[in-house]
C-alpha positions in Angstrom: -52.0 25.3 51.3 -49.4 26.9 53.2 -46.9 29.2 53.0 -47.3 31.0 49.5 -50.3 30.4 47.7 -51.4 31.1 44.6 -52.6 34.1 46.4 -50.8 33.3 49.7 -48.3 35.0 51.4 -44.6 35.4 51.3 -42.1 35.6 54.4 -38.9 36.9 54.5 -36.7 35.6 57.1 -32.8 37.8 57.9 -31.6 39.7 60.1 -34.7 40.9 61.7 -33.9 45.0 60.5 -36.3 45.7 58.2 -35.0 47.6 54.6 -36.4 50.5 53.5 -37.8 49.6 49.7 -36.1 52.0 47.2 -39.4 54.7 45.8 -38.4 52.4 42.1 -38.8 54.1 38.9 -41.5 56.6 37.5 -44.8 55.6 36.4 -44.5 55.1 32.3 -45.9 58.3 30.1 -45.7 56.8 26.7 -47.0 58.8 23.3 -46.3 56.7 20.8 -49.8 54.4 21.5 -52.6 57.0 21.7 -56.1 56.2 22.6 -58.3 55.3 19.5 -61.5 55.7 21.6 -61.0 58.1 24.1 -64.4 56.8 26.6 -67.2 59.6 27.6 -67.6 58.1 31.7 -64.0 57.7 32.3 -65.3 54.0 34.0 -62.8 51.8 35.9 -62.8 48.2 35.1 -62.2 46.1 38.0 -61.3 42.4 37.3 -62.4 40.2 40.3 -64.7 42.5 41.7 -65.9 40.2 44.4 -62.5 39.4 45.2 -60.3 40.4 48.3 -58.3 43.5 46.8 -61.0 44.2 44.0 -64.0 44.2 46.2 -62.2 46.7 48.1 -61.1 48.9 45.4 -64.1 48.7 43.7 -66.0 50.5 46.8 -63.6 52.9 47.4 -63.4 54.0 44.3 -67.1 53.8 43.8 -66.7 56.4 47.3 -64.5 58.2 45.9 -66.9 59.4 42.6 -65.4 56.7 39.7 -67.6 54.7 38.1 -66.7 51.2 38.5 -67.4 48.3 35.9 -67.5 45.0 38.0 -66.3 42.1 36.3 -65.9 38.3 37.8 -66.8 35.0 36.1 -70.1 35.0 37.8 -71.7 38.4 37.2 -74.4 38.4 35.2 -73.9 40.9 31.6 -75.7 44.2 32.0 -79.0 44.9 30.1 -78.4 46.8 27.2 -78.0 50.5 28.2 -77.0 50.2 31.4 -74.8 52.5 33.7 -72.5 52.6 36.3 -75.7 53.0 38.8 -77.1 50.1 37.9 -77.6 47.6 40.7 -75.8 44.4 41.1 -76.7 41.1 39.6 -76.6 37.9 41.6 -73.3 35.8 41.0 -73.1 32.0 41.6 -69.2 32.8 43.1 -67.0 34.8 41.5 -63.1 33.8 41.5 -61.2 35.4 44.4 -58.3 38.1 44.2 -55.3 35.7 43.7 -52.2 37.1 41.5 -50.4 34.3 39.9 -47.7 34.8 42.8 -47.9 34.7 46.2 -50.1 37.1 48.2 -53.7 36.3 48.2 -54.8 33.2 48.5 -58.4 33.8 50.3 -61.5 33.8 48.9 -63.7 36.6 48.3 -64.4 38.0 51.7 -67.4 40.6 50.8 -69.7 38.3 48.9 -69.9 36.9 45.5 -72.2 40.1 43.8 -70.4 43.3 42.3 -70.8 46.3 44.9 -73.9 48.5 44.7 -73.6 51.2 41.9 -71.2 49.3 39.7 -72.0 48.0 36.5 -71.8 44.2 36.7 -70.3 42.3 33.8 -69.2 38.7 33.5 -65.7 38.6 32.5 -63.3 35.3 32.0 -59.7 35.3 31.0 -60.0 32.5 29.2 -63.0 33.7 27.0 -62.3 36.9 24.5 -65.6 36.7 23.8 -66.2 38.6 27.8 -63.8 41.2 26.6 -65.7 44.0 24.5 -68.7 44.4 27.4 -65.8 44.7 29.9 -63.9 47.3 28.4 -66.9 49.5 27.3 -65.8 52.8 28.7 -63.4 51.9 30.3 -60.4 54.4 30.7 -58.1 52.4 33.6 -58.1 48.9 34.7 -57.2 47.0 38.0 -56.0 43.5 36.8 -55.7 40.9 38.5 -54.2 37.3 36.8 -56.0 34.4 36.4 -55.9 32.1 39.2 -53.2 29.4 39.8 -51.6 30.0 36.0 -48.3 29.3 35.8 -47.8 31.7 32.7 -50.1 33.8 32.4 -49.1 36.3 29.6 -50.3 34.6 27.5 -53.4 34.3 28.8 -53.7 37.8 29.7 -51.7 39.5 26.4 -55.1 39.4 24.0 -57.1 41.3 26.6 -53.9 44.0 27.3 -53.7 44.9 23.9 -57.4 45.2 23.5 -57.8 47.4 26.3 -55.6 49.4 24.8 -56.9 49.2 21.8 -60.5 50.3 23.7 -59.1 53.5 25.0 -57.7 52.2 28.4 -54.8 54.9 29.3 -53.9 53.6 32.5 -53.5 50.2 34.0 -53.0 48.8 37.7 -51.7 45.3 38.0 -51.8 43.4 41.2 -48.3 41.3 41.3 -46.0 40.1 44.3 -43.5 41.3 46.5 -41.6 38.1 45.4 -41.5 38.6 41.7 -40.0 41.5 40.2 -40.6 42.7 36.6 -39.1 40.4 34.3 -39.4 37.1 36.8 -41.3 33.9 36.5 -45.4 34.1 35.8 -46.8 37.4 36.8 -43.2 39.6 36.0 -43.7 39.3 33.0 -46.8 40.8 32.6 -45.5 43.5 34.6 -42.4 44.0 32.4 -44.9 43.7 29.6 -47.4 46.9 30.5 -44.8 49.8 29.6 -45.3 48.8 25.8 -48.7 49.1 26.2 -50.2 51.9 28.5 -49.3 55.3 28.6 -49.1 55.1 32.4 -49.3 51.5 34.6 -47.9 50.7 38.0 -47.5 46.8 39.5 -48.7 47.1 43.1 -46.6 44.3 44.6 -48.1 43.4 47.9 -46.3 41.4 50.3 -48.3 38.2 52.2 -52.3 38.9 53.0 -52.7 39.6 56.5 -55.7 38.0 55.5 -54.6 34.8 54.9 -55.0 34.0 58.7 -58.4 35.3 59.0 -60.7 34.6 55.7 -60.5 31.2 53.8 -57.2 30.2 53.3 -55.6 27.1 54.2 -53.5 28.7 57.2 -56.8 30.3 58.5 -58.8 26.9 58.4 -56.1 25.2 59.5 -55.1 27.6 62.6 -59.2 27.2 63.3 -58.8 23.4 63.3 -55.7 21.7 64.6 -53.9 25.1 65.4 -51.2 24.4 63.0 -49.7 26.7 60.8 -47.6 24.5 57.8 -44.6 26.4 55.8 -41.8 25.8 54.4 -40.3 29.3 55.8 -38.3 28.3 58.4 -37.7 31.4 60.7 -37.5 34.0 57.7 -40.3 36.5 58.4 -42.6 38.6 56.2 -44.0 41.7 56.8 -47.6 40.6 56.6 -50.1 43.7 54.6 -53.8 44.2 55.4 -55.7 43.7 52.0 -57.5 47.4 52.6 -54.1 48.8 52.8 -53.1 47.2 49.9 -56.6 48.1 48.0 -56.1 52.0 48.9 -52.5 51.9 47.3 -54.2 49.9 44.1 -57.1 53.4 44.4 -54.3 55.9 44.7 -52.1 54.4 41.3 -55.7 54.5 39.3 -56.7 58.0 40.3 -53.7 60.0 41.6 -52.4 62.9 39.4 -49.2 62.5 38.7 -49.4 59.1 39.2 -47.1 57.2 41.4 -44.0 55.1 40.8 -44.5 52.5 38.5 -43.0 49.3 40.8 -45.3 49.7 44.2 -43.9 47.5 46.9 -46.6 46.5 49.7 -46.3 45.5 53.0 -47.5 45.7 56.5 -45.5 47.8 59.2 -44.1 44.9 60.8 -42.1 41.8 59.2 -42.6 38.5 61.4 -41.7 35.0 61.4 -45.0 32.1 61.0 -43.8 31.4 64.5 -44.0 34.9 65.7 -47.5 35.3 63.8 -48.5 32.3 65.4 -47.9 33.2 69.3 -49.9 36.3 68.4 -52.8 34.5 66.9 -52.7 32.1 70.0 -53.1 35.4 72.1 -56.3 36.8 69.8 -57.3 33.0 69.6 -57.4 32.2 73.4 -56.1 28.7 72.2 -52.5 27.7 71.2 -51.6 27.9 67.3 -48.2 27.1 66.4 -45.7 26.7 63.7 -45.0 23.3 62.1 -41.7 23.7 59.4 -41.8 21.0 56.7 -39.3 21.1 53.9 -39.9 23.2 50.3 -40.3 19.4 48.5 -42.7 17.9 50.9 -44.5 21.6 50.6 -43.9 21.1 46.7 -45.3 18.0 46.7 -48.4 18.8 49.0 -49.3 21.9 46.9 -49.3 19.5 43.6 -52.2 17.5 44.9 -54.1 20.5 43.8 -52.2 22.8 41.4 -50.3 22.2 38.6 -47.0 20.7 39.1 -44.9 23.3 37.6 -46.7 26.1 39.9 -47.0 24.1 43.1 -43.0 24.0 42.7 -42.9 27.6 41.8 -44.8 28.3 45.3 -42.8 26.1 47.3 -39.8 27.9 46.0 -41.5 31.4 47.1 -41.5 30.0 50.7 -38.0 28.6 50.4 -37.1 32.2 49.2 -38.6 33.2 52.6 -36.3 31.2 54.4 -33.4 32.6 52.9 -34.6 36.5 53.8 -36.4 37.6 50.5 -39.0 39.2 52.2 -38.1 40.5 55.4 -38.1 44.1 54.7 -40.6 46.9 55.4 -41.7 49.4 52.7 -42.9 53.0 53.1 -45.6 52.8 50.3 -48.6 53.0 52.3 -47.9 55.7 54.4 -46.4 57.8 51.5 -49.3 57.4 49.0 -52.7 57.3 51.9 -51.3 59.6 53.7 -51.5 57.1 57.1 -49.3 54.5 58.2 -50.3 50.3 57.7 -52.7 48.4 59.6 -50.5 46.3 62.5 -51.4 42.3 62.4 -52.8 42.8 65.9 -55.2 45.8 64.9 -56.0 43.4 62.1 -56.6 40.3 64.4 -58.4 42.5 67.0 -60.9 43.4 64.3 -61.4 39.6 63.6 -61.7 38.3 66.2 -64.8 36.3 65.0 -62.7 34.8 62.5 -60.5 33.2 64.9 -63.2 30.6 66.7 -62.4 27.2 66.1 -63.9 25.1 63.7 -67.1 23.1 64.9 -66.2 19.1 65.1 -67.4 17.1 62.5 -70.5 15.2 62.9 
């Protein structure tokens, strides 16, 4: 793909002065939906575990003290009686980190098993029946959608309420800069998690710095012909390191009082696909350049693989970067680590191996 992805990345084009993002509103404290079961281990259930923002939450929670409960469509269910130490199952490839908006996009970037010392359980959207073993003591829960669904609330409602039901106080949803509570696909979930958890936060990251280095289109493509295809025109984004945006995810699951419920993303810098390109040519050693096509012929690219409604709902996203929606810088990392965002050079710089070109065909 290009520009936004189903987990891609949004750019923001404007006047080139980044905005501060406003600190948004308090994390929710509701009473009026008390925990039935109240769980003895205080677990954290991780949906796509072997994905690129829960692999990463999952170990530094797991570093942190939590137990973690790892669930991805390819772990294998615990044995009966087991515990957070229990090691890993194999996986035959787990579904990636990708919120039903824009910012992910690449594949699972530490492997397709759970991390060491998390309990492993499979876990599908799509089948209630992985629901019960997921949730078992479970008190918070980093969500992530389910890939490339254009509405997923639906989808994603039955499993809310039962967490709920299950005990689970406090809940973390992975969303999008470029969706607001309340918009298209994932805002709605996001407006949806007040009524249900006593405390929740949407951490909205902006575009994956990742996205140019792991298995997404731009990175394969920047590997192979050196072309970079958006419809983004010269609106920038302020690319985000998925580590930065895992230790935000951490801090809204753990911290005491929580933090703000709306959690805005992004990278220390916004810049242009043209602008990330002449610095991946630099890391590369090899020119990589921008190639603009329009938001239809994008449209119609993206629905040779997706849904039509959601391959039109991305090539909006990158049409919306054209016209400036995400060229604005955010102070969220620094404010809630504690340490300021990863630059897209220190992020190339520690890729480096990511960046060789692909090997000619046979």
């Amino acid at each position: 793909m290009t520009g936004p992805q189903p987990p891609a990345d949004p750019d923001r084009p404007g006047t080139g002065h980044p905005q501060p993002h406003p600190s948004g509103t308090p994390a929710h404290h509701r009473t009026t939906h008390p925990a039935t079961h109240p769980t003895a281990a205080g677990a954290t259930l991780v949906i796509g575990a072997t994905g690129t923002t829960g692999s990463r939450v999952a170990r530094r929670l797991l570093a942190l003290g939590h137990p973690v409960t790892a669930a991805s469509r390819g772990a294998a269910a615990p044995t009966e009686g087991a515990g957070p130490d229990q090691p890993p199952a194999p996986t035959d490839g787990a579904s990636p980190d990708r919120p039903t908006a824009p910012p992910d996009g690449t594949a699972p970037t530490h492997g397709s098993v759970p991390p060491p010392r998390a309990r492993p359980v499979r876990f599908d959207w799509y089948d209630p029946t992985t629901f019960t073993a997921a949730l078992a003591r479970a008190e918070r829960v980093y969500l992530v959608p389910p890939v490339s669904e254009p509405d997923p609330l639906p989808v994603m409602l039955p499993f809310l309420r039962q967490a709920r039901a299950a005990g689970a106080g406090r809940a973390v949803l992975l969303s999008s800069s470029a969706v607001p509570a309340g918009g298209p696909a994932i805002g709605q979930v996001h407006a949806a998690l007040g009524e249900l958890f006593d405390t929740w936060s949407a951490v909205r990251p902006s575009w994956f710095m990742q996205n140019f280095t792991g298995r997404h289109p731009h990175a394969a493509r920047g590997r192979g012909d050196g072309l970079l295809s958006t419809a983004t025109g010269t609106g920038r984004v302020a690319f985000v390191d998925a580590d930065d945006i895992a230790a935000v995810a951490v801090h809204a699951l753990t911290a005491d009082p929580p933090p703000a419920a709306d959690l805005v993303v992004t990278g220390p810098e916004a810049l242009s696909y043209a602008e990330a390109a002449a610095v991946l040519s630099e890391f590369a050693g090899r020119p990589i350049s921008h190639a603009p096509i329009s938001v239809p012929e994008l449209r119609d690219r993206l629905a040779a693989h997706l849904p039509p409604a959601y391959a039109a709902f991305l090539a909006d996203l990158d049409g919306a970067i054209a016209a400036g929606a995400e060229d604005r810088v955010t102070d969220t990392v620094t404010r809630l680590t504690g340490r300021p965002p990863r630059t897209f050079r220190d992020h190339l710089a520690a890729h480096r191996g990511a960046l060789a070109p692909l090997s000619p065909r046979a």
